[in-house]
C-alpha positions, 0 to 999 in steps of 0.5 A, a space after each residue: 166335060 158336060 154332065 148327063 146329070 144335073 148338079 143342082 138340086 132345087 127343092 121346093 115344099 110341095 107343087 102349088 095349089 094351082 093345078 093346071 093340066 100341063 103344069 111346069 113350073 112347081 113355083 107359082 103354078 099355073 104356067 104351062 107350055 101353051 100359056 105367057 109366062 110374064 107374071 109367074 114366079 116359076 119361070 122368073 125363078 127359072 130365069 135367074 139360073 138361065 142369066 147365070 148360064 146353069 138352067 141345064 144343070 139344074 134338077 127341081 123337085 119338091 119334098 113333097 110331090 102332092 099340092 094342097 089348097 093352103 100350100 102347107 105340109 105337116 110334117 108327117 106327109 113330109 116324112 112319108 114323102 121323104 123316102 121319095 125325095 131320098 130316092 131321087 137324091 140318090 140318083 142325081 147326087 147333086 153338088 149342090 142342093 137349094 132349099 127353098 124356104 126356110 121350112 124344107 132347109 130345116 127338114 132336109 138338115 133334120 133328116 141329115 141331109 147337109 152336105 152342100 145345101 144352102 138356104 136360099 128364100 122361096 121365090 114368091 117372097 121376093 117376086 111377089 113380096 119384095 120385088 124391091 130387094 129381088 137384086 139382093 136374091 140375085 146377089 145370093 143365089 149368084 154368091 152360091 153359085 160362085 162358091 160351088 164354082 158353077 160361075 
């Protein structure tokens, strides 16, 4: 039976500083639908859901739904943001939440938000940093996957 809802929640910080009208992608910005798409790191996270063939059931947010220059929330715009996040928590009722950086894990698991979430790194930190280890990326988000039995 094929869901209405997604059963994935991908939650990022907050939408990149790049803010080009049509934005996308929340990770790495600067994708929208008319532009080529090879060097960003939205689409190429996107992509490792499409390989494991649940791209569909995926929902991704952010805790915060505003981006600044320097990409870094306080904490106090993360709180007045969370009745948001809450809100959108609530209506998809995920099986299955991934924190995006170390950062919004903490946050979520704070605020008692820990049943089936899993802390997986931000994306830039492998497709901009560490493109030598993107295969150990793609072997965790696939052991998560396998674990919640999406794969």
């Amino acid at each position: 039976q094929v869901s209405d809802k997604p059963e994935i929640m991908i939650i990022g910080l907050n939408p990149s500083h790049v803010r080009w009208q049509g934005l996308i992608y929340h990770y790495g910005g600067g994708i929208t639908e008319h532009n080529e798409h090879d060097n960003n790191v939205g689409a190429k996270f996107l992509e490792i859901f499409k390989l494991f063939k649940v791209c569909d059931k995926c929902y991704v947010t952010t805790m915060c739904k505003c981006s600044t220059e320097s990409n870094k929330i306080e904490s106090e715009n993360l709180m007045s943001s969370f009745p948001n996040l809450l809100d959108e928590l609530g209506y998809i009722k995920p099986k299955l939440i991934l924190a995006t950086g170390t950062q919004v894990y903490n946050f979520l698991v704070t605020q008692g938000i820990n049943l089936n979430v899993e802390k997986i790194n931000h994306p830039n930190y492998y497709f901009s940093y560490n493109r030598d280890k993107l295969k150990d990326y793609l072997l965790q988000i696939k052991e998560i996957l396998e674990r919640y039995k999406f794969i």
